[in-house]
Phi, psi and omega in degrees: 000332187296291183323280198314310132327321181282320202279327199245335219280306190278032170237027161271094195294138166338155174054355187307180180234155151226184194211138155243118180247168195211156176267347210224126179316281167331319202264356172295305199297342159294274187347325195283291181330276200288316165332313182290303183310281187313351189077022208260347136199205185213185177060037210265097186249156189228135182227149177262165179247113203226099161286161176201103209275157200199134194260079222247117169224180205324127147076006180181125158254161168188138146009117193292153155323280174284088170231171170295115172323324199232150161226009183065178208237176173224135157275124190235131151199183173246138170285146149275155154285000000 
């Protein structure tokens, strides 16, 4: 995602917002880093995205048995100048 943001960032206007998603925690977390570290924006939140699917039969719902730990995560902020 660190390429993909440096390549899109300056067709970004001043106060924009953006959103980044990544399946993988680490490789956000650069993203995170130099974006904070440069001043380069604010309003910098990292969330994880965790769906979480329900099995609904007859007289009883519940949490499916088998899910995926993750849905991976998004990066948020506001740009600076």
């Amino acid at each position: 995602p660190l390429e993909a943001v440096e390549r899109l960032w300056q067709q970004l206007n001043p106060s924009g917002s953006f959103c980044v998603y990544c399946p993988y925690l680490v490789p956000l977390q650069d993203v995170y880093e130099q974006l904070r570290d440069g001043g380069h924006a604010v309003q910098l939140v990292m969330e994880d995205c965790w769906l979480r699917e329900y099995q609904v039969l007859p007289n009883r719902t519940h949490p499916l048995v088998a899910m995926s730990c993750t849905g991976g995560y998004m990066l948020s902020g506001i740009k600076v100048l």
